[in-house]
C-alpha positions as CSV (number, residue, x, y, z in Angstrom):
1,X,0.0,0.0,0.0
2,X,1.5,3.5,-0.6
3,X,1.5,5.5,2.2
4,X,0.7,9.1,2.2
5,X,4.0,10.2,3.7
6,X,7.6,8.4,4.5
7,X,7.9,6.9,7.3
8,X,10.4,8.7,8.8
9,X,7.7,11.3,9.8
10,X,5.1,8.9,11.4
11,X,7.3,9.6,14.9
12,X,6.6,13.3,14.3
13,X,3.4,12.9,12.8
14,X,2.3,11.1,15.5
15,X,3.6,13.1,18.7
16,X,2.4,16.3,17.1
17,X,-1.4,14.9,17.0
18,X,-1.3,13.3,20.5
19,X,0.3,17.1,21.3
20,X,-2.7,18.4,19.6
21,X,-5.5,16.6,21.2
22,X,-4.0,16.7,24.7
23,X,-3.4,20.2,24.2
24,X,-7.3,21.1,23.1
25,X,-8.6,18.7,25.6
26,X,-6.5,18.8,28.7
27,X,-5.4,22.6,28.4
28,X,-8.1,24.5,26.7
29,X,-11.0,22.5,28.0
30,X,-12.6,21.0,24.9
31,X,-14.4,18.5,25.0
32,X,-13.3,15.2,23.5
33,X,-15.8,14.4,20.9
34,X,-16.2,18.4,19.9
35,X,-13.0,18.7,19.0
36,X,-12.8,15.4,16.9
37,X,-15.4,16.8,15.1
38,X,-14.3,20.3,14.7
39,X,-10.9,18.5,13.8
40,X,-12.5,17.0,10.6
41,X,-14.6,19.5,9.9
42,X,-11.6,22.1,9.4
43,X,-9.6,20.7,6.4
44,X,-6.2,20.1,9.2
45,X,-7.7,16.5,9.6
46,X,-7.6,16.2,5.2
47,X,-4.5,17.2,5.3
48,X,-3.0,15.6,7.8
49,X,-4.0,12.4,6.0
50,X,-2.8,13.1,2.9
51,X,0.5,13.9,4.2
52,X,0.7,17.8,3.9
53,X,4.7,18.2,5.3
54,X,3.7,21.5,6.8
55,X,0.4,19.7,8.2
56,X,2.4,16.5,9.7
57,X,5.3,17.8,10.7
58,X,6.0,21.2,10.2
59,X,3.0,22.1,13.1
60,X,3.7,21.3,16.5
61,X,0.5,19.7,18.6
62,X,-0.5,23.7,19.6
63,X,-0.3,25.0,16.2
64,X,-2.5,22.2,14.8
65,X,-5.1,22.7,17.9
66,X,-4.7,26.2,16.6
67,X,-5.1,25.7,13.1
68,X,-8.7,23.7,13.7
69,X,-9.9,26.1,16.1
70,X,-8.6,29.4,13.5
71,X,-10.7,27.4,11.2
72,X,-13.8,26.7,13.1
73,X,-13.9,29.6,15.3
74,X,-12.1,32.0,13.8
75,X,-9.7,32.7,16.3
76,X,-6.0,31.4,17.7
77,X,-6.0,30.1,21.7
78,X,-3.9,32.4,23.5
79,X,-3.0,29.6,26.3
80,X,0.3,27.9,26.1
81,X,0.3,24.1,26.5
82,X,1.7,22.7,29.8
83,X,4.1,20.5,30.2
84,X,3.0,16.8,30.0
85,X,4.0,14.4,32.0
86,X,3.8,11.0,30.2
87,X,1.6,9.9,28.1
88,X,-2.1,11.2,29.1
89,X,-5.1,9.5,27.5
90,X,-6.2,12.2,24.9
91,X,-2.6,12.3,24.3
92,X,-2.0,8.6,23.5
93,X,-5.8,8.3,21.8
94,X,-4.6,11.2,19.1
95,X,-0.7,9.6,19.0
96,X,-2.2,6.2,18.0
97,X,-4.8,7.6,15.3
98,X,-2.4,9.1,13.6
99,X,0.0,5.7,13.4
100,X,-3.7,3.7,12.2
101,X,-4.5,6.3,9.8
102,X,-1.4,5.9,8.4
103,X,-1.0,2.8,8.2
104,X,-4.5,1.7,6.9
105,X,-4.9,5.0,4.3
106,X,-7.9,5.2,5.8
107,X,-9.3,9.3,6.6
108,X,-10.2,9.9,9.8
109,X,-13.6,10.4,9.1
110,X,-13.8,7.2,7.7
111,X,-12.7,5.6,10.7
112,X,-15.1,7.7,13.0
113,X,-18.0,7.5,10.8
114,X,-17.3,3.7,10.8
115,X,-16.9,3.6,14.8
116,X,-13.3,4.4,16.1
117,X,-14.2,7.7,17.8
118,X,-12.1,9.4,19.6
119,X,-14.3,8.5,23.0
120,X,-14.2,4.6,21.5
121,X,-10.4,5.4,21.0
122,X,-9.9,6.3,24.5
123,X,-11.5,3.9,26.1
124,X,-8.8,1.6,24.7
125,X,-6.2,3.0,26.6
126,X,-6.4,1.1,29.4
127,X,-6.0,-2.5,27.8
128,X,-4.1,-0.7,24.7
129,X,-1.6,2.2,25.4
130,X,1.2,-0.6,26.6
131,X,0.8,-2.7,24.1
132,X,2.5,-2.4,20.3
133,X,0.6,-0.3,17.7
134,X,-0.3,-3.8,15.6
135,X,-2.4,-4.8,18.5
136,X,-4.5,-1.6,18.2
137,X,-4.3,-2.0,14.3
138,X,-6.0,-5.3,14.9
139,X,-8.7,-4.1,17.2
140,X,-9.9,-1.4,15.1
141,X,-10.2,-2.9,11.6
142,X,-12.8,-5.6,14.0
143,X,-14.5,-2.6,15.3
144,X,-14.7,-0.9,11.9
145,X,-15.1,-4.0,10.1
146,X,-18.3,-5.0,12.2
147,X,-19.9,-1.2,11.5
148,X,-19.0,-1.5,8.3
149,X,-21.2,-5.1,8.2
150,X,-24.2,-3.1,10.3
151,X,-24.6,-0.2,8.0
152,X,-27.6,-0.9,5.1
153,X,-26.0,-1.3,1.8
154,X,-26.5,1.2,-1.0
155,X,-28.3,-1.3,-2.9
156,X,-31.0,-2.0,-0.1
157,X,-31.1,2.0,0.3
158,X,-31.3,2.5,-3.6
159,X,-33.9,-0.7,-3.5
160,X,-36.1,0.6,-0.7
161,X,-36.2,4.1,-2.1
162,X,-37.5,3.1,-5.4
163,X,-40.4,0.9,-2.9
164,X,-39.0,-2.6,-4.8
165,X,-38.9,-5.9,-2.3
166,X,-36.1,-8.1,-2.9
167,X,-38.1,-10.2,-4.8
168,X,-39.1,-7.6,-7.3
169,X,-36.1,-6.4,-7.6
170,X,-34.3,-10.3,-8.0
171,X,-37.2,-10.9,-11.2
172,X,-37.1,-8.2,-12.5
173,X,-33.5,-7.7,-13.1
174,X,-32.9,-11.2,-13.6
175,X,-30.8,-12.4,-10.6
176,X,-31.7,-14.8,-8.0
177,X,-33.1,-13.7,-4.8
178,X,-30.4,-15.2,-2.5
179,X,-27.9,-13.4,-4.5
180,X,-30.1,-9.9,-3.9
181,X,-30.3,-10.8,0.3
182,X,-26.5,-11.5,0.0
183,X,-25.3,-8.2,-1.6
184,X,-27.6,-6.6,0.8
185,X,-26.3,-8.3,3.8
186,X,-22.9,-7.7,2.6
187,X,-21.8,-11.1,2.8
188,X,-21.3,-11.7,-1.3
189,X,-19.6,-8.6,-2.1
190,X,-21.3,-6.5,-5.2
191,X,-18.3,-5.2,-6.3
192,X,-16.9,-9.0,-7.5
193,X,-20.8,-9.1,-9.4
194,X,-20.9,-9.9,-13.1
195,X,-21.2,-7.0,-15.1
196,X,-24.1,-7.8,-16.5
197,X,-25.7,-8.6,-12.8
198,X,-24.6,-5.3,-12.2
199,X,-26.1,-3.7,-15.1
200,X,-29.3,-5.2,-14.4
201,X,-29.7,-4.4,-10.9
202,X,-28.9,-0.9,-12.1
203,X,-31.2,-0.7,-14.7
204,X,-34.8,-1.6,-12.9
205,X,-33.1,1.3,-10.2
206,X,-32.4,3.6,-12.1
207,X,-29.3,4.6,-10.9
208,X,-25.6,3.7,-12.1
209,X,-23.3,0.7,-11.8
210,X,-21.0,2.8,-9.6
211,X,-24.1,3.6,-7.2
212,X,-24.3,0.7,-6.0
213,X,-20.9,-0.2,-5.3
214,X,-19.7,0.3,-1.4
């Protein structure tokens, strides 16, 4: 997989993000889950994953928790962080992100749309923050992948909006109604379809191939 930076600034990339949310949480007050979202919501969380030097490691953790809140609020904290003593929970939550976004390619709203929050992410640190970074690698793509298995398909979403049962759809598009429940379910996976089961599918929904694709 190509990573979106070298490796020799995961150490930096990392440190400056656990700087960032322990400095936003444990210094300015924020709460946890606010910030994650303002974090996102600003563009420094885009950038950040897509390796942006001045982003990963130009910043240091302040100047990222500024750059978020600049973005969102439309104004620079004034505090300066404290001196941190070890590794505090917000600090290792936003240290280990950063190594798992890396490492997967994954954005970081993927993963929190998808159930690694930062609360969820935290709440790891007890059984976790001792333990190497392929053990939290491991935990996370279960987490995400069992989301990933809960959330409705686009084609039962597509299906249901168009008022179709499985059944209608399965005749009239010419595949069989196990395969329909399957794709749905997410255990057969649509994007390994036939073509032409594709183009069927599509064509009673009236929507494109790439619609329906996850």
């Amino acid at each position: 997989m190509m990573r979106a930076y070298e490796e020799t600034y995961l150490s930096d990339a990392m440190n400056n993000l656990g700087d960032m949310f322990n400095y936003a949480i444990c210094d300015l007050g924020y709460d946890a889950e606010e910030f994650y979202s303002r974090f996102l919501v600003s563009g420094v969380a885009e950038k950040f994953g897509e390796g942006n030097p001045r982003y990963v490691a130009g910043f240091s953790g302040a100047e990222l928790a500024g750059a978020v809140l600049c973005a969102t609020e439309g104004k620079r904290p004034e505090k300066r962080p404290s001196v941190a003593c070890g590794r505090s929970p917000e600090y290792w939550s936003g240290w280990i992100l950063a190594y798992y976004q890396w490492f997967t390619g994954r954005s970081f709203a993927y993963m929190k749309k998808r159930g690694m929050t930062f609360s969820k992410v935290m709440s790891l640190y007890p059984t976790l923050h001792e333990a190497d970074v392929t053990k939290f690698a491991s935990v996370a793509d279960k987490i995400i992948e069992k989301h990933r298995k809960e959330e409705t398909s686009r084609l039962q979403q597509i299906r249901k909006d168009r008022g179709l049962t499985q059944r209608e759809l399965a005749e009239r598009s010419g595949t069989s109604l196990r395969m329909v429940q399957l794709y749905e379910q997410k255990q057969q996976d649509i994007r390994r379809a036939e073509a032409q089961t594709l183009v069927g599918l599509s064509l009673v929904l009236g929507c494109d191939v790439v619609d329906l694709l996850e």
